[in-house]
C-alpha positions in Angstrom: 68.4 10.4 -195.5 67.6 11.1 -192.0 70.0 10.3 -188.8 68.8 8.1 -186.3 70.1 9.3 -182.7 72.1 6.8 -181.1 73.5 6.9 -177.1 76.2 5.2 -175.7 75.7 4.3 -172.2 77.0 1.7 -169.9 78.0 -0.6 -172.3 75.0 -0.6 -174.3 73.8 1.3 -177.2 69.8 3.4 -177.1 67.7 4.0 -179.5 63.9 4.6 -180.7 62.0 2.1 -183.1 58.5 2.0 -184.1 57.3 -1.1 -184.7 54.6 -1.6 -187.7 53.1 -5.4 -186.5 51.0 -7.7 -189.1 53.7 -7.0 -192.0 53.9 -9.1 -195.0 57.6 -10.0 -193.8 60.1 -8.6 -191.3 62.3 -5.6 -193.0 63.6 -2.3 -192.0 61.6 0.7 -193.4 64.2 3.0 -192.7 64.7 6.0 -190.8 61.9 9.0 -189.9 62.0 11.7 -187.6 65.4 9.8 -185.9 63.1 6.7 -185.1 64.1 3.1 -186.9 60.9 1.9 -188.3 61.0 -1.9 -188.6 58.0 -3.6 -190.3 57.0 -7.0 -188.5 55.2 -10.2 -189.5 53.9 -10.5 -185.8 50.9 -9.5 -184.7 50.7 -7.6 -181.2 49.0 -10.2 -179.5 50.7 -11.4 -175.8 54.1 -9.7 -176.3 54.9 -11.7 -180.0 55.7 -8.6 -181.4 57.9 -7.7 -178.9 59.7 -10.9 -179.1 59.4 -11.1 -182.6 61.9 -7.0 -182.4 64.1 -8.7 -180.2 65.0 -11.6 -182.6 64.8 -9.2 -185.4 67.4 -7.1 -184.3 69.8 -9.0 -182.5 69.5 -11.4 -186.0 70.4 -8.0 -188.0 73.3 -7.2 -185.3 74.8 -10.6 -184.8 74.3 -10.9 -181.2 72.1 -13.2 -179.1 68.8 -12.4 -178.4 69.2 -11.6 -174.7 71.4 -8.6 -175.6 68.3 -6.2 -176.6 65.9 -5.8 -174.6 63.4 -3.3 -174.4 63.5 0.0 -172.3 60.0 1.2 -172.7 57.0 1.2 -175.0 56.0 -2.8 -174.3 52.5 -1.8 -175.1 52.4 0.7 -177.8 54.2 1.2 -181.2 57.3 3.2 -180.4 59.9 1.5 -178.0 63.0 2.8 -176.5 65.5 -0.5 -177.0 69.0 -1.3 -175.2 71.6 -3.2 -177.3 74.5 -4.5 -175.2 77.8 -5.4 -177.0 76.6 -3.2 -180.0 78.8 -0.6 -181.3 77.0 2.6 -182.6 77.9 2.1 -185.9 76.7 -0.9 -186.4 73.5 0.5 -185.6 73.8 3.1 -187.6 74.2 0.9 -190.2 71.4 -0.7 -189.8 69.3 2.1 -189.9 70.7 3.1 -193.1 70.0 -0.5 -194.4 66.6 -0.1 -195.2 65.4 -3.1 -197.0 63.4 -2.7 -200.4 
């Protein structure tokens, strides 16, 4: 299984996703070349992708929605995201949860 690379920084936890919009449903796909791919129902119309990620995770973490937020990557596929009040294993964990 690959390793996604988490930081720890000020309180917050960092790491790469890339984001498959249109999906049948919203699911993990795992982990490849230490990005989280996560598979959205969203299309990437006026940001409800990017909203649609921040729900996503922060549903999959049990946090509120205003802790992730996104670093960089608004417009494209691959997105560096900011979890505050995440511990790294949690995200780990997630990443390892790939759903079927």
């Amino acid at each position: 299984m690959a390793e996604l690379p988490v930081k720890q920084t000020h309180g917050e936890v960092v790491f790469v996703v890339r984001v498959q919009p249109r999906a049948g449903r919203d699911s993990v796909d795992g982990v490849r070349e230490g990005v989280l791919r996560v598979r959205l129902a969203a299309p990437p119309v006026e940001g409800e992708a990017n909203e649609a990620l921040c729900r996503f995770l922060a549903a999959r973490l049990h946090l509120p929605k205003s802790a992730v937020r996104i670093l960089s990557g608004e417009r494209g596929r691959v997105k560096r995201i900011a979890v505050r009040g995440a511990a790294v294993s949690a995200v780990e964990a997630l990443a390892g949860a790939a759903d079927p």
